[in-house]
C-alpha positions in Angstrom: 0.0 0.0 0.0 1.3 3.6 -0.9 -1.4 5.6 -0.2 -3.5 6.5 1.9 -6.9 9.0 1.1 -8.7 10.6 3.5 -11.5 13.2 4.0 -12.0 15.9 7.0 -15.4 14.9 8.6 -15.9 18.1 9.6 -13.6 21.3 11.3 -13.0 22.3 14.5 -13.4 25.6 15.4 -11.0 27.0 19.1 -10.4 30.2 20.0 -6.3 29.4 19.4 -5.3 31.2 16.1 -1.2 30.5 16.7 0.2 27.4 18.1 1.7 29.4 20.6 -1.3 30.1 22.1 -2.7 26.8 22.8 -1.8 25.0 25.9 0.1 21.7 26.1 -2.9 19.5 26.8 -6.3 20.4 27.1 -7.3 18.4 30.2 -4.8 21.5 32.1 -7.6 24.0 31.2 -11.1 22.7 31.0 -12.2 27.0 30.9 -11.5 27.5 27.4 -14.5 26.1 25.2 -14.8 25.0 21.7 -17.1 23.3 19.2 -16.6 21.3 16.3 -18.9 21.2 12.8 -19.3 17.6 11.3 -20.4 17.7 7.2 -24.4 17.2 7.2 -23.7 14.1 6.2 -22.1 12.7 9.1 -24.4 14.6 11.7 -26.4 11.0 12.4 -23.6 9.5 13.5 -23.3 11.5 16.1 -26.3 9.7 18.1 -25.7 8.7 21.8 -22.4 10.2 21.8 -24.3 12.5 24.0 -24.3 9.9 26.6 -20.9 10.1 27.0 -18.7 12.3 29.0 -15.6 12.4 26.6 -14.8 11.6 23.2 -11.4 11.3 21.3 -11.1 13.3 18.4 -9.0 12.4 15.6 -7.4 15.1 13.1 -4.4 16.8 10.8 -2.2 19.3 11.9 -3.4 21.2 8.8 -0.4 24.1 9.7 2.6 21.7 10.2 4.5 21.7 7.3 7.8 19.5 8.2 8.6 16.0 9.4 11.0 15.7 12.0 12.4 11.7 13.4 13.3 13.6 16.6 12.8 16.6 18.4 13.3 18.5 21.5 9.9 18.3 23.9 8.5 21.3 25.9 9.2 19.6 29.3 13.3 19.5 28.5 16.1 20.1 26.2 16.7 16.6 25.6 15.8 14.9 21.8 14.1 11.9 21.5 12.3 10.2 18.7 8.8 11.6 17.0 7.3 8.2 18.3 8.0 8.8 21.7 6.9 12.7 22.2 3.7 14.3 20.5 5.2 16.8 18.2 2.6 17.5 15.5 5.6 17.3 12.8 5.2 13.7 12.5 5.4 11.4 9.4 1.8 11.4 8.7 0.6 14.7 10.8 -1.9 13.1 12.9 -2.9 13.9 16.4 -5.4 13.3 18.9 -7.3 14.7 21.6 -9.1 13.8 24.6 -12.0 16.4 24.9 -14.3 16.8 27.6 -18.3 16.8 26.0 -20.8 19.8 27.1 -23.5 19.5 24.4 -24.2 18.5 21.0 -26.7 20.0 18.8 -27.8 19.1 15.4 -23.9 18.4 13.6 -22.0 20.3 16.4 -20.3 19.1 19.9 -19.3 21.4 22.0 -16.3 20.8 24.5 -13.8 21.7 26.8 -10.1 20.8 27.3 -9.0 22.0 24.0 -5.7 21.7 22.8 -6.3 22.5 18.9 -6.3 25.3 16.6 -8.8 26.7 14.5 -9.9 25.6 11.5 -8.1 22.0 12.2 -9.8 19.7 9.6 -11.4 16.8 12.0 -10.9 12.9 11.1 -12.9 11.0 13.3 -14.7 10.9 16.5 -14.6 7.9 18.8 -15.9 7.9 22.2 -13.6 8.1 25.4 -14.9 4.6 27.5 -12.8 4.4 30.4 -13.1 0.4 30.7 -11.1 0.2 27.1 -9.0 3.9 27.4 -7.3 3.6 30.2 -4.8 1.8 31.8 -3.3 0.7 35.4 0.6 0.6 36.1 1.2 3.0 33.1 5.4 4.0 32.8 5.5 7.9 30.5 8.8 6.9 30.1 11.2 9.9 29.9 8.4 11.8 31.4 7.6 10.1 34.4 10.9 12.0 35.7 8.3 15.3 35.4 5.6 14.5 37.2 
């Protein structure tokens, strides 16, 4: 396989213009609110995701424009490899959120803990379920050493 094609589901809309502006992970400031717009035609599949209280969120870093196989992360000076920090100038420019659901109306969901600038074309949604997402006895590696 080659290639790979795929299509924005929808956009997200933050209030973060710059990527200097948004915060290194969303679940550190649950104030800041944000919505994102699926394509009419993907609004039904947004049914019961209102019973949940968190969703992942799939998407490309639409404004990252270089690939890097290591980098320097914001906690230290130190490189390490793409596949072991969450740059967004990755191979395939691919990221993911965890956001925190308020409402959803008609093709929108609105949500807190953004991390995500405007306009970022949106992949896919899947919902957060806590008995599949998270784990016991995790190691963060180099970044255990941080927290």
């Amino acid at each position: 396989m080659n290639q790979i094609i795929m299509h924005p589901i929808g956009i997200i809309h933050s209030p973060y213009k710059e990527s200097r502006d948004i915060p290194i992970q969303g679940t550190f400031n649950d104030k800041v609110e944000a919505w994102l717009e699926l394509k009419d035609e993907y609004a039904d599949g947004l049914r019961d995701l209102n019973t949940f209280s968190h969703a992942i969120i799939i998407y490309y870093f639409h404004r990252s424009h270089r690939e890097e196989i290591e980098g320097s992360p914001f906690l230290e000076q130190n490189k390490h490899g793409i596949f072991a920090i969450r740059s967004p100038h990755r191979p395939n420019h691919i990221g993911f959120s965890v956001i925190k659901i308020r409402s959803i109306k008609a093709n929108k969901v609105y949500f807190t803990e953004v991390d995500v600038l405007d306009g970022t074309p949106l992949l896919d949604i899947k919902p957060y379920v806590k008995y599949f997402d998270s784990r016991a006895n995790v190691i963060s590696g180099w970044l255990d050493k941080h927290f």
